[in-house]
N, C-alpha and C positions, 0 to 999 in steps of 0.2 A: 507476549500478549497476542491471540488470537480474535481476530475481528469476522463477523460474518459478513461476508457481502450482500449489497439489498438487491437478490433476484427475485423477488419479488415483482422488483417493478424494472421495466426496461427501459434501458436510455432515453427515450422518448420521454418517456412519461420523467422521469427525473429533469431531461429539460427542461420540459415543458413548466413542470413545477419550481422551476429554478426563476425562470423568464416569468411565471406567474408572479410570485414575490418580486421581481424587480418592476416589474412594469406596474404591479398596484399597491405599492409599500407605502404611496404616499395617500391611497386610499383607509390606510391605517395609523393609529396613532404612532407606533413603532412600529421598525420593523420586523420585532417581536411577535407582534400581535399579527401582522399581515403570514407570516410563517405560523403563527397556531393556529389562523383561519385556513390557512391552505393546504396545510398539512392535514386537517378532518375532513377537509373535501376530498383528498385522492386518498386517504384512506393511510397515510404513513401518520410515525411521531413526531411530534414537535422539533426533538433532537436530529431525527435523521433527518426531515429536511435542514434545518439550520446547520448541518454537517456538509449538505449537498451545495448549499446557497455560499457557504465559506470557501467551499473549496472552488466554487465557480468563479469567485472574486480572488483567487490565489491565481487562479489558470487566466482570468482577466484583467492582472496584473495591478488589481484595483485593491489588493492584501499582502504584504509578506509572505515567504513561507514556499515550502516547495510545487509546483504547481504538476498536473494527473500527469503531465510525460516526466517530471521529473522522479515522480513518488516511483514510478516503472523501472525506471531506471536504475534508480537505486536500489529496489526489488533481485534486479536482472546481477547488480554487480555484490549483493550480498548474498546471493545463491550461486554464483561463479565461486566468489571467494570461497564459500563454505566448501564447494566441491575441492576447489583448488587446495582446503587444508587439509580434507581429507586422504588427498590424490598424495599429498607431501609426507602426510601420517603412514600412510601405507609403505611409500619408496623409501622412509625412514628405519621402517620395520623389517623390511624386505634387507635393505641394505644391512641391517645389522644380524641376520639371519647368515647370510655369505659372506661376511667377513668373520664370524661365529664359525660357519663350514671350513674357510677357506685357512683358519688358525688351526684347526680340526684336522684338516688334509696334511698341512705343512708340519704338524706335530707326528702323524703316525709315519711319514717321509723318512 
């Protein structure tokens, strides 16, 4: 599953909109409603704020779940891994290549 990222709008403004919902949530009935207000003011979805506002509360330790340096991270070490299976696939292939050669050589001996 491929996600796009919201460049659209810059860190800033995702803070900004984050700290908006937190600081007048109780100016709304829920904080549902304080996220569909403020998400039509900067101009995002209902969903990608309430995506942005979840994830602020994961990294503020104030939600479960992995928080932005951890999601990184795991990023970092599932594109290692994938390199690393591939690096193994190859030296696996290569390896049975010369030992293919090396029965090859030892046979025409």
């Amino acid at each position: 599953m491929t996600k796009k990222t919201s460049s659209r709008f810059s860190p800033e403004v995702r803070e900004r909109a984050v700290r908006m919902v937190q600081e007048h949530g109780s100016d709304h009935a829920s904080q549902w409603a304080a996220i569909g207000s403020i998400g039509g003011k900067i101009g995002c979805t209902t969903e990608t704020l309430r995506q942005w506002v979840r994830q602020a509360e994961r990294d503020g330790g104030q939600r479960p779940g992995p928080t932005t340096a951890e999601r990184e991270r795991i990023k970092v070490l599932e594109r290692e891994n994938r390199e690393l299976r591939q690096a193994n696939e190859i030296l696996r292939k290569a390896s049975a290549c010369f030992a293919m050669a090396e029965l090859d050589r030892r046979s025409k001996s």
